[in-house]
N, C-alpha and C positions, 0 to 999 in steps of 0.2 A: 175269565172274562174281565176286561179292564174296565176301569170306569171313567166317564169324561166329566170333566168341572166346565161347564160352558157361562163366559160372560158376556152380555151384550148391553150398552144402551146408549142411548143417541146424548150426544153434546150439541145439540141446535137450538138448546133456548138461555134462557139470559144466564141462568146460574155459570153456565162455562164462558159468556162473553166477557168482553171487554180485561182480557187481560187476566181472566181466571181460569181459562181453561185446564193448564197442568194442575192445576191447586183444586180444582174442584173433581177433579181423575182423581189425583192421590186422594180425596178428601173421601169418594164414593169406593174404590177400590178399599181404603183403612172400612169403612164401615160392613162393606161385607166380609173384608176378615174377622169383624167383631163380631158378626152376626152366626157364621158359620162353627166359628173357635166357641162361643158360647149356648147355642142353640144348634147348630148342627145343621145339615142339609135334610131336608124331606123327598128327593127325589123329584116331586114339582116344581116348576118353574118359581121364583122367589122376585117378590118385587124387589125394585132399585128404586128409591126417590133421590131426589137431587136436593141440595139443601136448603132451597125454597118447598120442599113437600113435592113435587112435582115428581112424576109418574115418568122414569125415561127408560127404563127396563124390565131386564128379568136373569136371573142367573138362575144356576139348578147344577146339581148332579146328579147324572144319569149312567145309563150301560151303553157302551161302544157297537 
């Protein structure tokens, strides 16, 4: 059985405006490979905050 790495989370508030957008992707994307590479996946959903503290996801690995 394979397993999927699922990422999602909304860029619609300030931390991705005004000209942040790609830098605040790379900035969220580095933090959960930090997250993942030193603590690991749980299988449950896993918060994302943005780097105002803000709540814009969730990532997880699950089974296919």
């Amino acid at each position: 059985m394979s397993r999927i790495f699922e990422v999602k989370f909304d860029t619609g508030n300030a931390a991705f405006s005004d000209g942040c957008l790609e830098i605040e992707i790379a900035r969220v994307l580095r933090s959960i490979a930090s997250r993942v590479e030193d603590v690991g996946c749980t299988g449950c959903y896993e918060t994302i905050l943005d780097v105002n503290g803000n709540d814009v996801g969730r990532f997880k690995l699950g089974r296919s």
